[in-house]
N, C-alpha and C positions, 0 to 999 in steps of 0.2 A: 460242771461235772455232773453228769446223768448216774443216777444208782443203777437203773436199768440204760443199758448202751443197744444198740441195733447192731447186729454184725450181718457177712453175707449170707442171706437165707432169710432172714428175714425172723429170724430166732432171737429173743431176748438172753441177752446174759446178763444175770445179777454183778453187779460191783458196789460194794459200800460204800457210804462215805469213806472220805479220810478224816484222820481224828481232825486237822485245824478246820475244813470245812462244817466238821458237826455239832462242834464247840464254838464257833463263829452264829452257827443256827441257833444255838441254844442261850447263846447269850441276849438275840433277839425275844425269845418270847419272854410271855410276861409268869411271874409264879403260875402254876397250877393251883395254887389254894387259893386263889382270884379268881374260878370259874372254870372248868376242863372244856366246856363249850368256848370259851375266849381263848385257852392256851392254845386250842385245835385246830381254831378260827384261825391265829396266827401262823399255826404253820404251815398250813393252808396257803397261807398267801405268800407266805416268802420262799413258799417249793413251787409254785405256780409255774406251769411250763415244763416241769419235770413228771419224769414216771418213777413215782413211787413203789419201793416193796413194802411189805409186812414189816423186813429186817430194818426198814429205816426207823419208822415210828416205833418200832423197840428201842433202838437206840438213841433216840432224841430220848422218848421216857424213861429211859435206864438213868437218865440226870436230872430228871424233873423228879420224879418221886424212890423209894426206898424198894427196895430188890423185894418185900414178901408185897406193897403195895402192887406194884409191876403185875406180881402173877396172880393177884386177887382181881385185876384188872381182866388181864389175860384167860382165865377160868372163867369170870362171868362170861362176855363174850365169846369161847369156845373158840379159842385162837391157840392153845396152848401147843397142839401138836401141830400147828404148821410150821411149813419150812419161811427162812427167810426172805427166798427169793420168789413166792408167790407177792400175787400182784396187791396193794394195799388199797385201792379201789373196791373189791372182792369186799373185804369187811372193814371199811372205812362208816357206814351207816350206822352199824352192831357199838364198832369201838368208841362212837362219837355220842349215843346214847348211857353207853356205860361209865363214859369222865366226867359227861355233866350228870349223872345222878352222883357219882362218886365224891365230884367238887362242883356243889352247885354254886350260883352266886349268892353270896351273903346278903348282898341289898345291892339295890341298884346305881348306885356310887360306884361299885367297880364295872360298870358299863359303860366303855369309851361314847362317848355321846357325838351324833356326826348336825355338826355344826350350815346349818344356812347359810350359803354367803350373799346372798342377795339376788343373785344373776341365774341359781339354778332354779329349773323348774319345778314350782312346788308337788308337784305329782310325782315327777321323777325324785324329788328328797326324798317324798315318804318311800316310794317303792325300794329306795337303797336303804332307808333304815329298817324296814322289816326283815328285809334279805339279813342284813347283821345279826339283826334281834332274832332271827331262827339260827343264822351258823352258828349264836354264842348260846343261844338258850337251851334250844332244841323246842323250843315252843312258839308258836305263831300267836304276835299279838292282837290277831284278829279276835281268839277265841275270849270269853266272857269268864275274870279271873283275877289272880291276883298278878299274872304276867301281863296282864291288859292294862291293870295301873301303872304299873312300872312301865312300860312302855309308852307311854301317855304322858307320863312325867319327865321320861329321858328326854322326850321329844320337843316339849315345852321349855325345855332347858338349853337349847340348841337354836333356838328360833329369837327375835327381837320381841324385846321388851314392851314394846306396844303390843303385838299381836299374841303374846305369852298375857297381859291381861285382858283384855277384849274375852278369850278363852276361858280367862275364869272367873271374870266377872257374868260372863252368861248363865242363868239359872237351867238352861234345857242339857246343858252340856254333863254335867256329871248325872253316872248311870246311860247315858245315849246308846245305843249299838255302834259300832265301827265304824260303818260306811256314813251315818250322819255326822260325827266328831271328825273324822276325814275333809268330809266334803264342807264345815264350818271353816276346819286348818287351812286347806286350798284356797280356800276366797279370802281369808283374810289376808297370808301371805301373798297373793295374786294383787290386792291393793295397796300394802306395803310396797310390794316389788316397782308396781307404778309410780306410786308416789317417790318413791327411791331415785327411779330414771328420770322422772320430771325434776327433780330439787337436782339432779348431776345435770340435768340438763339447761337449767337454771345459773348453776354457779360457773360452767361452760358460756354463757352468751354473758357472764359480766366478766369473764374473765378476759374475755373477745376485747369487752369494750374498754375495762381497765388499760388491756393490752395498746388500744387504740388512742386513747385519750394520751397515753406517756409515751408513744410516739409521736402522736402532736404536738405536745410539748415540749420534747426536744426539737423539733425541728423550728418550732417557734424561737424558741432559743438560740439555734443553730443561725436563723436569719436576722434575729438582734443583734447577735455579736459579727454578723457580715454587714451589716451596716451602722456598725456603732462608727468604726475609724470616717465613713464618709461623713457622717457628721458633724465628727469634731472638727475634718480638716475644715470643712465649712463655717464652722462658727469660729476657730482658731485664729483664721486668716481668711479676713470679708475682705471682698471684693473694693477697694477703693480707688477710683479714677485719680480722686484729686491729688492723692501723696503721692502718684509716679512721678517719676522724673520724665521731661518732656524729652523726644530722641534727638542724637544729636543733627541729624536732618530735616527738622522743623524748624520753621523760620524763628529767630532770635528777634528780642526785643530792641530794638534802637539804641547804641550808648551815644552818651555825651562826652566832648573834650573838651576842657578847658581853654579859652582860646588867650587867659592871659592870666601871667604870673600876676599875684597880687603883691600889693607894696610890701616892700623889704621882705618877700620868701625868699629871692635868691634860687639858691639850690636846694633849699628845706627838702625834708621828706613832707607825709602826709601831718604829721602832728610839729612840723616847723622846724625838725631838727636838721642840721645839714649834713650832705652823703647821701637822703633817700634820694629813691627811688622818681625818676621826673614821669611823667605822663607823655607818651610819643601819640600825636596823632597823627591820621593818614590821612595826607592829600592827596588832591588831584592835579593832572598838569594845568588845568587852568585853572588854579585855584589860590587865593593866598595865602601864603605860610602866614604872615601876622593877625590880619583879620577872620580868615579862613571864607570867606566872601569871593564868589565867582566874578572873573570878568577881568581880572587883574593881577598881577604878583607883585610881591611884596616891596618893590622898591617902586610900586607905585601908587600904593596904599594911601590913603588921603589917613587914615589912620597912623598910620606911622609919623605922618609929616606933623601932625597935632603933636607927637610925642616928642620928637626933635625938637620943637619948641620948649615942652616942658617936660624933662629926662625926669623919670621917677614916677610920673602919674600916669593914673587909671584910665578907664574907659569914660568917655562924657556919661555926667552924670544921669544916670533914667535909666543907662544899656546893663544893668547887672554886672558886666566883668564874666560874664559866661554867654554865650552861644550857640544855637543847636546849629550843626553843620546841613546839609541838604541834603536828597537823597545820594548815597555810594556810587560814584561811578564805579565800571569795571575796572579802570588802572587806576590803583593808588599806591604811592610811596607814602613807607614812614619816614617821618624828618625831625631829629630834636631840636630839645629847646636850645642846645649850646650850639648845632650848628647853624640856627636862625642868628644868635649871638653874630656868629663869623661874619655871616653874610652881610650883616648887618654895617660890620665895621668895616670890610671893605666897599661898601657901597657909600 
């Protein structure tokens, strides 16, 4: 909301505040017994962008100080008779000289101090803190005084802790003119500033490499644990030829068969008892059931005829009582021992 509004024509019309917009204003600035150059300073900047009347800055100060303060204000400056809706530009110069002698600053404590932050240009700090140091003072701290300390001190106060002693450990600095204590400030903050970007620039390339280093390590990680499982299966379970079992399509080892009961088994099993289990070999057709010997069958067996003589006994003595057969022909029947028996009896 504009105090002054534009209408058609191009004619200013006065409108006041309203009370919550001016009471919202005044809540912002700081006491007036803090400095009328700071209180001004302030309002200043939070109307910034508006046109001011006379009647506003009456009415902002009609809260700031006491109704006979107001027009002792108003009298010195030579504003008494105007109207409200002249323009507050007009005697803005007048009225800013008469608050700061009215409320000067007590000490330089109540000067908000504009703080360094690293990145700005030392030339440009100082030129915004002198602009301050005039809208709150009304005095420029160029000139040779007691507002040239105080401003010399705000500023040292504002700035890093290195370059605030550098400053005053130099013997040529106190008493200097302006422009040398300036141009000392500029270079030092100018190599602070450097040293500032090189040390950010610094813990930027370990931060890189920090960065770097603990993504190789997990990934080192990452392929330890993708190759842990193959090595266990590998050590788990070694490769061993000799425990397979051979398949069942690989040629078999030769068995042996018995080619004669020994005395008194009878029908034994393996451990002699009777009911086991007999051994069936397989012959061939030209082969003998008794001896198991090619070339003959069993009722021609010159073996058999030796036992006919004497029913009960073994093989001649020297032949074992065992056997190996020849090689398998392709037809073979199994034949038992009981029905060698049969054959036997009827032949």
């Amino acid at each position: 909301m504009l105090p002054l509004v534009t209408t058609t024509g191009q004619n200013r019309q006065y409108k006041p505040f309203q009370f919550g917009d001016l009471q919202a204003l005044v809540d912002k600035l700081p006491p007036i017994h803090e400095g009328g150059g700071l209180w001004l300073s302030k309002f200043n900047q939070y109307t910034q962008g508006q046109t001011l009347a006379l009647g506003d800055l009456r009415a902002a100060l009609s809260r700031a100080v006491t109704p006979g303060d107001l027009r002792d204000i108003e009298m010195t400056a030579g504003t008494v008779t105007k109207q409200d809706d002249i323009l507050l530009a007009l005697h803005l110069n007048t009225l800013s000289g008469v608050l700061r002698a009215k409320y000067p600053l007590p000490n330089t404590m109540a000067m908000p101090k504009v703080t360094w932050d690293g990145k700005q240009n030392p030339r440009e700090f100082l030129s915004k803190a002198k602009d301050m140091w005039v809208q709150q003072t009304g005095h420029h701290p160029g000139q040779a005084g007691t507002q040239e300390g105080w401003f010399r001190a705000a500023i040292l106060a504002g700035i890093p802790q290195a370059v605030k002693t550098v400053m005053e450990d130099n013997p040529d600095m106190p008493g200097c003119n302006s422009q040398k204590w300036e141009n000392h400030l500029v270079h030092h903050l100018t190599r602070a500033q450097e040293a500032g970007e090189k040390q950010q620039k610094e813990v930027e390339e370990l931060q890189n490499l920090l960065l770097k280093m603990q993504v190789g390590e997990a990934r080192r990680k990452v392929n330890e644990a993708k190759a842990k499982p193959k090595a266990l299966i590998v050590s788990e379970v070694p490769h061993t030829p000799e425990s397979c079992s051979p398949p069942p399509w690989a040629q078999q080892p030769p068995h042996y068969h018995s080619a004669y009961r020994g005395r008194g088994m009878g029908n034994r099993g393996p451990r002699g008892g009777r009911g086991g289990p007999i051994q069936r070999p397989v012959i061939a057709s030209d082969q003998c059931s008794f001896c198991l010997e090619r070339g003959h069958w069993s009722r021609e067996c010159p073996l058999k005829a030796q036992r006919g003589r004497g029913r009960g006994q073994g093989p001649p003595r020297g032949q074992g009582g065992y056997c190996a057969p020849g090689p398998n022909p392709t037809n073979q029947m199994p034949l038992a021992w009981d029905e060698w028996e049969g054959q036997e009896g009827q032949e």
